[in-house]
KOLMI-683708 format. One record per residue (C-alpha): z, x, y; residue number from 1. Coordinates in steps of 0.1 Angstrom, whole numbers, plus 5000, padded with zeros to 4 digits. Layout:
BEGIN
{z Z x X y Y k NUM}
...
***
This chain:
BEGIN
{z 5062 x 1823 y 2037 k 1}
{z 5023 x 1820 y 2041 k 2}
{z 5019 x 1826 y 2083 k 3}
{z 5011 x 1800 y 2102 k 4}
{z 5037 x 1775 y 2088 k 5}
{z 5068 x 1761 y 2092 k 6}
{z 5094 x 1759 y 2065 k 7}
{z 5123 x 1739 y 2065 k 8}
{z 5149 x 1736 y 2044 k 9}
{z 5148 x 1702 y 2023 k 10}
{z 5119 x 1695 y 2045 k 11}
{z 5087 x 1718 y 2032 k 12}
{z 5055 x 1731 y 2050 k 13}
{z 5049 x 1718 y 2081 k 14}
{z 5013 x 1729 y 2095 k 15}
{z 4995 x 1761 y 2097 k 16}
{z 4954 x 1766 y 2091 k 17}
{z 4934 x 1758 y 2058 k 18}
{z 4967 x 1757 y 2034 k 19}
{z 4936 x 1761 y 2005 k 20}
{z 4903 x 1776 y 2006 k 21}
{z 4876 x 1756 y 2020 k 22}
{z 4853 x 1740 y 2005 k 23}
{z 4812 x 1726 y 2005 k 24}
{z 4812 x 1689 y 2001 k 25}
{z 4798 x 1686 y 1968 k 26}
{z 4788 x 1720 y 1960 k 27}
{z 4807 x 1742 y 1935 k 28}
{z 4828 x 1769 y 1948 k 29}
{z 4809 x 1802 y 1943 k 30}
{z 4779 x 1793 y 1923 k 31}
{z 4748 x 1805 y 1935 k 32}
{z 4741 x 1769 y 1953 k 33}
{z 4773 x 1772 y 1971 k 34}
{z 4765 x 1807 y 1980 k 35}
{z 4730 x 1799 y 1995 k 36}
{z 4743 x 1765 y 2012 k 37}
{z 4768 x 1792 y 2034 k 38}
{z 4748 x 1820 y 2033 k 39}
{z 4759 x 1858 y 2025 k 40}
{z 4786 x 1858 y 2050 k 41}
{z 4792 x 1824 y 2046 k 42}
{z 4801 x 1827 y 2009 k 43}
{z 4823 x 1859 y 2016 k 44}
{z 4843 x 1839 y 2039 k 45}
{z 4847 x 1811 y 2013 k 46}
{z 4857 x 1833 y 1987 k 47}
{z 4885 x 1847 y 2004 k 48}
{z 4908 x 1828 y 1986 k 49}
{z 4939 x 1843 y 2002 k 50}
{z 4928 x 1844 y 2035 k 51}
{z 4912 x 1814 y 2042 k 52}
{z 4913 x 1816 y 2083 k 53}
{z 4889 x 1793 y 2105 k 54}
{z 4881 x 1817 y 2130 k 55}
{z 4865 x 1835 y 2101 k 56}
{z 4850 x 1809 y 2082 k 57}
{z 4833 x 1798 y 2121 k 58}
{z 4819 x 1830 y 2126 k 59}
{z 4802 x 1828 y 2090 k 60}
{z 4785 x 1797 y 2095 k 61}
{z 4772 x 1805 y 2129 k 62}
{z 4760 x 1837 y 2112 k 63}
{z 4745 x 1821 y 2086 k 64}
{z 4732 x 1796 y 2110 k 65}
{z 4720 x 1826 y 2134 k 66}
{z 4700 x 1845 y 2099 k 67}
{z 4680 x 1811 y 2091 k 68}
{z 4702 x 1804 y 2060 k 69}
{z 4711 x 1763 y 2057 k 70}
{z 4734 x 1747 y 2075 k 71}
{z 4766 x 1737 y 2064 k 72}
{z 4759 x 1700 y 2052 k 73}
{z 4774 x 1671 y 2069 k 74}
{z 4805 x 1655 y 2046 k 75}
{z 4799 x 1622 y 2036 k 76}
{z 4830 x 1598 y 2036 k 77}
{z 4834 x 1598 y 2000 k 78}
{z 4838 x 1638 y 2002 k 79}
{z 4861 x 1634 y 2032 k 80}
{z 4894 x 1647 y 2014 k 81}
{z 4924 x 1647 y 2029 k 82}
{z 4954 x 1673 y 2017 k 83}
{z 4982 x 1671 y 2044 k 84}
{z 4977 x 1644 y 2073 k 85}
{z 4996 x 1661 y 2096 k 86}
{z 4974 x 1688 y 2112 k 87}
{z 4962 x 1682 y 2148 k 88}
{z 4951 x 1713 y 2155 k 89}
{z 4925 x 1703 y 2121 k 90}
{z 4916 x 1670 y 2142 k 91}
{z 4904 x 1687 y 2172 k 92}
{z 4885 x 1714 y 2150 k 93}
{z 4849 x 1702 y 2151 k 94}
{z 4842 x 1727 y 2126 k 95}
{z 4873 x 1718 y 2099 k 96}
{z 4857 x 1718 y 2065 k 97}
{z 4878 x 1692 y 2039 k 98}
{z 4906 x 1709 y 2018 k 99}
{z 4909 x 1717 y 1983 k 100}
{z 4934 x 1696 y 1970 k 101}
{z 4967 x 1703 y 1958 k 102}
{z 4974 x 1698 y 1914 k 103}
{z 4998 x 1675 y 1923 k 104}
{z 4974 x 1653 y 1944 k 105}
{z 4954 x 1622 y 1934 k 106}
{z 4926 x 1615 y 1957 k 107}
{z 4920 x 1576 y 1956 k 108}
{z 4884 x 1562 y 1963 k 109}
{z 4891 x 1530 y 1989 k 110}
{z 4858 x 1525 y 1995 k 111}
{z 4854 x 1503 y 1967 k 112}
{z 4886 x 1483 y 1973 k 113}
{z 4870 x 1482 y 2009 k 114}
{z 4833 x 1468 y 1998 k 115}
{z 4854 x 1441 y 1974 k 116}
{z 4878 x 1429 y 1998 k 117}
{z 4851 x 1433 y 2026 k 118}
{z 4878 x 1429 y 2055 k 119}
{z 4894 x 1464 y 2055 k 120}
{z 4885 x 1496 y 2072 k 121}
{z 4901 x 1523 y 2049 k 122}
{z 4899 x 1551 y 2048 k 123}
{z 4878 x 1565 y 2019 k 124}
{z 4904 x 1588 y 2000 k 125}
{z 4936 x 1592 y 2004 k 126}
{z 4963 x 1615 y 1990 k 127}
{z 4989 x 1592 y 1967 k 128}
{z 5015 x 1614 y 1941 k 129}
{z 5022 x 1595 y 1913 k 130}
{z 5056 x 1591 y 1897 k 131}
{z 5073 x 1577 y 1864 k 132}
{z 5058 x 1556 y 1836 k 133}
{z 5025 x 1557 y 1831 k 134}
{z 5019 x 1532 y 1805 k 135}
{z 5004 x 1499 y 1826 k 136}
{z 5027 x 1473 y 1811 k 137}
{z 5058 x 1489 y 1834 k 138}
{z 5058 x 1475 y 1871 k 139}
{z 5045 x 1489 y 1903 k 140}
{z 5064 x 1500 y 1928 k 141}
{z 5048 x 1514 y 1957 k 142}
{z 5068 x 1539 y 1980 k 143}
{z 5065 x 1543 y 2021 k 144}
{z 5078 x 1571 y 2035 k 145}
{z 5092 x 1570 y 2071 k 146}
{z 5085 x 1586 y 2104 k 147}
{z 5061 x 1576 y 2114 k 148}
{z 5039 x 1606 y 2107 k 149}
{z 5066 x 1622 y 2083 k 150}
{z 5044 x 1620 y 2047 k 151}
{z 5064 x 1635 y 2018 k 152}
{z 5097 x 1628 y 2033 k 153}
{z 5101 x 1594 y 2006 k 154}
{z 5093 x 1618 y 1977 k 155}
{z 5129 x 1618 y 1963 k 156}
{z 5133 x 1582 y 1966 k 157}
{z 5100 x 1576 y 1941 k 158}
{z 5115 x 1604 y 1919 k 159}
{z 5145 x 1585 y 1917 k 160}
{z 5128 x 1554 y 1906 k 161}
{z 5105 x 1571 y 1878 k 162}
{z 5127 x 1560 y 1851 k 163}
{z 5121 x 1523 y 1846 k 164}
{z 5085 x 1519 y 1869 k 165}
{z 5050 x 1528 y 1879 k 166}
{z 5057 x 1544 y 1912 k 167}
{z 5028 x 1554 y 1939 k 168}
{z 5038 x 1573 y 1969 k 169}
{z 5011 x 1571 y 1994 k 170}
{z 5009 x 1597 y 2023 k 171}
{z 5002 x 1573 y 2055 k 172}
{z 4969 x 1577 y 2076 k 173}
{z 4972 x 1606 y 2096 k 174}
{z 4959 x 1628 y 2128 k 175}
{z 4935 x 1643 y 2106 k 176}
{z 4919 x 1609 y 2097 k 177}
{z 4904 x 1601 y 2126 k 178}
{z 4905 x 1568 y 2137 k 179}
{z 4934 x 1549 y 2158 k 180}
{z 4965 x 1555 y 2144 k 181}
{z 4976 x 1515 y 2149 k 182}
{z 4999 x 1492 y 2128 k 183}
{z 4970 x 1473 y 2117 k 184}
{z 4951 x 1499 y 2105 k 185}
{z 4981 x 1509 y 2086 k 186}
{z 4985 x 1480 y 2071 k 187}
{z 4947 x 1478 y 2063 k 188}
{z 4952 x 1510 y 2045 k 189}
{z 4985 x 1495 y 2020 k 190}
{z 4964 x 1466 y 2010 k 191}
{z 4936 x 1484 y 2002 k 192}
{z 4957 x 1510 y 1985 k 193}
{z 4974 x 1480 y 1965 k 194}
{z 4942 x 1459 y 1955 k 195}
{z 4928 x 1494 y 1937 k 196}
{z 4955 x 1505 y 1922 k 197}
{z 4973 x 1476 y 1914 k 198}
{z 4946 x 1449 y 1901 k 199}
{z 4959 x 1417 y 1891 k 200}
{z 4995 x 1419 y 1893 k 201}
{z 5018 x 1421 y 1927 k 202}
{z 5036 x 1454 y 1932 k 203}
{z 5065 x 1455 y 1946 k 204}
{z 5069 x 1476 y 1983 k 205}
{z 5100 x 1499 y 1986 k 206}
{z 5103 x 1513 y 2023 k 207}
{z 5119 x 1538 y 2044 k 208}
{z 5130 x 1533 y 2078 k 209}
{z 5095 x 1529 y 2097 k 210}
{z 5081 x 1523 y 2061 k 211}
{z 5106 x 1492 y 2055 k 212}
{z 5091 x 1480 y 2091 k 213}
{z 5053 x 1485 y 2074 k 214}
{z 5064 x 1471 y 2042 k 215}
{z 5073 x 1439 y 2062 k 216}
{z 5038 x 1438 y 2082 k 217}
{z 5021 x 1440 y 2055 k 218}
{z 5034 x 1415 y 2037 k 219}
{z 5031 x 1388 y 2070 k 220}
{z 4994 x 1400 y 2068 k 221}
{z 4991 x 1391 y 2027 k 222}
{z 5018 x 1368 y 2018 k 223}
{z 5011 x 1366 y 1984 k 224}
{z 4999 x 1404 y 1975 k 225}
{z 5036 x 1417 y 1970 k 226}
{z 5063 x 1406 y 1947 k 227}
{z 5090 x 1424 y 1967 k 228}
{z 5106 x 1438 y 1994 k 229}
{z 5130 x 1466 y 1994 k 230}
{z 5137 x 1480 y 2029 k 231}
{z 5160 x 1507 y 2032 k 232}
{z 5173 x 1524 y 2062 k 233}
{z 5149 x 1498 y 2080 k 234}
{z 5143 x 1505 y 2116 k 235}
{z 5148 x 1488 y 2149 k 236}
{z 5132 x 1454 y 2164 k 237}
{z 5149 x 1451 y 2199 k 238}
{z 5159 x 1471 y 2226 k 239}
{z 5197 x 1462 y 2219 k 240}
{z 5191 x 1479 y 2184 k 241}
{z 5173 x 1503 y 2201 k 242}
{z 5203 x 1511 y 2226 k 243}
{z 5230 x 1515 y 2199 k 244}
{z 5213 x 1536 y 2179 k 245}
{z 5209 x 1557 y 2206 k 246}
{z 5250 x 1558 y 2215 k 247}
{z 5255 x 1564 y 2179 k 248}
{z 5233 x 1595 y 2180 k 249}
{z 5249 x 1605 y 2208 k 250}
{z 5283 x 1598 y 2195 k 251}
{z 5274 x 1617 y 2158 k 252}
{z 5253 x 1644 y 2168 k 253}
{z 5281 x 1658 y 2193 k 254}
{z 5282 x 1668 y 2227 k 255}
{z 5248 x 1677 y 2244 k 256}
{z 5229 x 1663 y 2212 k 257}
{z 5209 x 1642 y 2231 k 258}
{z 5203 x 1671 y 2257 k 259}
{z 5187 x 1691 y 2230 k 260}
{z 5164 x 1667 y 2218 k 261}
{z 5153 x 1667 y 2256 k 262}
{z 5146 x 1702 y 2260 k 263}
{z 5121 x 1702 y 2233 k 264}
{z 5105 x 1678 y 2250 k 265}
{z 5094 x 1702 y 2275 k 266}
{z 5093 x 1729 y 2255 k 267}
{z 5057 x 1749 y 2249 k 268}
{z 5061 x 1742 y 2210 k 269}
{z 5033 x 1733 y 2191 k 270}
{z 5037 x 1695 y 2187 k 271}
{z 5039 x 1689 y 2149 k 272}
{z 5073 x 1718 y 2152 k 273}
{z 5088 x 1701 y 2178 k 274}
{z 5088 x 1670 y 2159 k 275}
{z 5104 x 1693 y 2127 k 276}
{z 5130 x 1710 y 2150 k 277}
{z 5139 x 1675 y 2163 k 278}
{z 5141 x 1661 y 2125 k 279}
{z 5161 x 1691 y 2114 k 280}
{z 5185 x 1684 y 2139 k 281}
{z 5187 x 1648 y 2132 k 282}
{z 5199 x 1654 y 2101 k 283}
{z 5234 x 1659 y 2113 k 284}
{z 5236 x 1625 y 2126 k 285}
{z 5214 x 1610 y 2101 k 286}
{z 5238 x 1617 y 2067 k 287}
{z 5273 x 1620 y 2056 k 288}
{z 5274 x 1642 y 2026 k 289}
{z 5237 x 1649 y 2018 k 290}
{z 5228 x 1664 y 1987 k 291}
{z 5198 x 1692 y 1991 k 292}
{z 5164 x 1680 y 1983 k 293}
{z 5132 x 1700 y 1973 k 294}
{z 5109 x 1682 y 1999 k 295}
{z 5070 x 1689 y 2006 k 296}
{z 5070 x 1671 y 2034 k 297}
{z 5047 x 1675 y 2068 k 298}
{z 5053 x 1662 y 2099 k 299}
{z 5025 x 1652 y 2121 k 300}
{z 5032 x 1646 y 2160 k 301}
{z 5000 x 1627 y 2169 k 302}
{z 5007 x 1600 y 2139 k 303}
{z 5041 x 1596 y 2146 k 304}
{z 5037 x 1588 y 2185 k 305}
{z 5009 x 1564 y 2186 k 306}
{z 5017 x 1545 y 2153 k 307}
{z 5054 x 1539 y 2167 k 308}
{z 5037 x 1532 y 2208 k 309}
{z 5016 x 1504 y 2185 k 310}
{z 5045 x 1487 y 2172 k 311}
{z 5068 x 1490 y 2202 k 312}
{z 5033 x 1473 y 2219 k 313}
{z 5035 x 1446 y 2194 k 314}
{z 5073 x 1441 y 2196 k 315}
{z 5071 x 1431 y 2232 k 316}
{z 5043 x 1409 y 2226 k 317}
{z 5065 x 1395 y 2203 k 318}
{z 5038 x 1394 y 2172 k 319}
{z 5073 x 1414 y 2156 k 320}
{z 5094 x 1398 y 2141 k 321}
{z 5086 x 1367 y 2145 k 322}
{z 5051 x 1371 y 2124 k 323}
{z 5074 x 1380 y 2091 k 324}
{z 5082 x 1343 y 2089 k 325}
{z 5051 x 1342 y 2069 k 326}
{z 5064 x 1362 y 2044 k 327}
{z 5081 x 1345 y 2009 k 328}
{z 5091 x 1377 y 1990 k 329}
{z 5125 x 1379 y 1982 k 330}
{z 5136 x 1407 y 2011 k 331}
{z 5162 x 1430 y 1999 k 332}
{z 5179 x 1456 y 2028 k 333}
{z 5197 x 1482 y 2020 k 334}
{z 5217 x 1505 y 2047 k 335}
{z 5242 x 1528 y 2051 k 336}
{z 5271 x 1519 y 2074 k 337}
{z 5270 x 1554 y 2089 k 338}
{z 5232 x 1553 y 2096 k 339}
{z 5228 x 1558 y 2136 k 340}
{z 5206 x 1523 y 2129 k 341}
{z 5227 x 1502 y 2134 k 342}
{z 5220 x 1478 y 2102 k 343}
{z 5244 x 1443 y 2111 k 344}
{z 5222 x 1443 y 2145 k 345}
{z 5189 x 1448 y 2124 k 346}
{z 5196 x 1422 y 2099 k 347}
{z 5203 x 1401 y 2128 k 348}
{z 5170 x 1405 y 2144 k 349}
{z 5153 x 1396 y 2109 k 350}
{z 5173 x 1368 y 2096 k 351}
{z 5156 x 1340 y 2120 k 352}
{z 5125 x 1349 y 2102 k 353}
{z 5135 x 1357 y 2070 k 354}
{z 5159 x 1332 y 2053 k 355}
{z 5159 x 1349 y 2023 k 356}
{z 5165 x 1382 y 2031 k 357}
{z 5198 x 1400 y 2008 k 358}
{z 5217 x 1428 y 2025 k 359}
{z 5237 x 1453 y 2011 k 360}
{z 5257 x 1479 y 2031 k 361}
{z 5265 x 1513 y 2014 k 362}
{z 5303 x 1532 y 2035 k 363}
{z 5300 x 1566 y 2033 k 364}
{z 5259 x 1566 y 2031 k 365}
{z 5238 x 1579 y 2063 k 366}
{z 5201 x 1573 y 2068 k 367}
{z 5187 x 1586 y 2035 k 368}
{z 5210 x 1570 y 2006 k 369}
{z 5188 x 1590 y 1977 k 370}
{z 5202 x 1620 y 1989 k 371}
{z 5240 x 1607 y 1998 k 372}
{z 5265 x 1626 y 1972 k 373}
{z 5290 x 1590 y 1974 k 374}
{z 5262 x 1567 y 1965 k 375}
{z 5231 x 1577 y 1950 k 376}
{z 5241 x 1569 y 1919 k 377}
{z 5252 x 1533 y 1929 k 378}
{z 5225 x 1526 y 1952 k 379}
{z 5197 x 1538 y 1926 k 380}
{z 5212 x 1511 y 1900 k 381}
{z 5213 x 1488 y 1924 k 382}
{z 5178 x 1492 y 1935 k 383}
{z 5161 x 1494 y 1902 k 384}
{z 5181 x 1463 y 1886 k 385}
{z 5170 x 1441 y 1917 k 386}
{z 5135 x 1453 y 1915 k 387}
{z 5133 x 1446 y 1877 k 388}
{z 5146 x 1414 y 1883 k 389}
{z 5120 x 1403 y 1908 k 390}
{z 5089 x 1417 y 1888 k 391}
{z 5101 x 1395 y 1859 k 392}
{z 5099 x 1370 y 1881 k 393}
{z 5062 x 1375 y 1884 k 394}
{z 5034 x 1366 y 1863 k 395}
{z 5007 x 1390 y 1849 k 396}
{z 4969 x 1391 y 1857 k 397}
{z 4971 x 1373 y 1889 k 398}
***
């Protein structure tokens, strides 16, 4: 394990410096221009592949700075490149050069969905892993992980949907961003996402617990821009919800469960591994029988709070749920009867709004049904027949 990171098991990386070499904004990494741009000192920081530290890579440019050599050139926003949007420590680094990105990444320019819907502020790349069939006559699916601030964490949920669909998993706006981390801007960033990926046809939206609660925002904000809604493991819309899912995390997690979650709270731990030691320890409560997962995901503190302060904000000003009665998707929920959210009192909270909204309750299935040994395989059919039926449903080239 690289120092300065966090590893956890079914979980990945969570934070740590530079996880790849920095980088000039358009410049090639060590030609001569790069070299000059940084500097001699500069460029031998750079180069240090396998020790890419910032306190080093700070000294250089002030050196190079210091010698008369030029300055490190400002990014512009289309070379603003995001590789894991979990880093606070990154955020408050005036000095944080952009990341290399990972093979596995696909760096999406927004700025032109931005310019050619002219209403959203997105951000102008953003990091979206591609899954399944690639030929443009399957449908779209696009994936929201949970958290919030937990990007990744829905990555064997698209997997699992490959088979039969074009699936995008988009990692969620994050600390490093910059920016207000609200639900609005959020849901600026889906529709964006969806209008340049997805032109002329309406993908459907499959989320996970606080990505079923976007999936359902952004679909009262554009009524017509999604074919479907698949929320699974959704998460809570009153404080009655909110109450029994805390006695049932109480009651699963054992004796002093809660206590422990507490302590961390006042613990000295860097934020982003508090927020991983509290989500390793939910996953006790969280699942039944869960199969392991090979996970990449990173957990980002900052996101997670003031996205979720936002829509507990808009919950009491009681913009949600009552705004989802603009949606006319067909709404499909899917929970597990041992999932500390308590799913009957959920679906209750939404039905007023949402006539048409299908449940489905899984026994024997915890928070993350992908990964449930009793009913993967059940809930994986059921998911994929439902959203092939809907996309049917929907004409091309809209």
């Amino acid at each position: 394990m690289r120092p300065g990171r966090a590893e956890s098991r079914g979980r990945g990386p969570v934070g740590g410096p530079f996880p790849t070499p920095p980088v000039i904004p358009g410049g090639d990494h060590g030609s001569q221009a790069h070299r000059r741009a940084l500097g001699r000192q500069g460029a031998r920081a750079a180069l240090r592949l396998h020790r890419p530290h910032r306190r080093q890579l700070r000294r250089a440019l002030r050196d190079a700075g210091a010698h008369g050599h030029a300055r490190r050139p400002e990014p512009s926003p289309l070379h603003r490149r995001v590789l894991r949007p979990g880093r606070a420590d990154l955020h408050a680094d005036p000095l944080r050069l952009p990341g290399l990105p990972d093979r596995r990444d696909r760096l999406v320019d927004l700025q032109r969905a931005g310019q050619a819907g002219g209403r959203h502020r997105a951000r102008s790349e953003v990091r979206l892993d591609r899954h399944g069939a690639a030929a443009t006559a399957a449908p779209c699916v696009i994936v929201l992980h949970g958290g919030p601030g937990a990007p990744g964490s829905a990555a064997g949920l698209a997997r699992g949907l490959a088979a039969g669909f074009r699936v995008l998993e988009p990692w969620q706006r994050g600390s490093a961003d910059g920016g207000p981390l609200t639900v609005a801007q959020h849901v600026d960033d889906l529709l964006a996402l969806a209008a340049a990926e997805c032109p002329g046809e309406q993908p459907a939206l499959v989320g996970h617990s606080w990505g079923a609660m976007l999936a359902l925002a952004a679909a009262a904000a554009a009524p017509t821009a999604f074919a479907a809604l698949a929320l699974v493991g959704c998460g809570t819309f009153d404080e009655a919800a909110r109450t029994q899912y805390t006695l049932a995390l109480e009651q699963r997690g054992g004796k002093g469960f809660l206590a422990s979650l507490a302590a961390l709270d006042h613990s000295e731990m860097d934020p982003d591994r508090r927020l991983l030691a509290k989500a390793e320890r939910f996953d006790a409560a969280f699942g039944v029988d869960l199969l392991p997962e090979v996970s990449h995901a990173a957990l980002d503190a900052r996101a997670h709070a003031e996205t979720w302060t936002d829509m507990l904000r808009l919950q009491a000003a009681d913009v949600y749920p009552a705004a989802f009665a603009a949606i006319r998707a067909p709404v499909l929920m899917l929970h597990g009867a041992q999932d500390p959210h308590p799913g009957s009192l959920i679906r209750d909270s939404l039905l007023p709004f949402l006539p048409q909204l299908e449940f489905r309750a899984f026994a024997r299935c915890g928070h993350y049904p992908w990964r449930e040994r009793a009913v993967r395989a059940e809930f994986f059919a059921l998911l994929a027949d439902w959203l092939g039926r809907q996309s049917a449903c929907q004409p091309r080239g809209l």
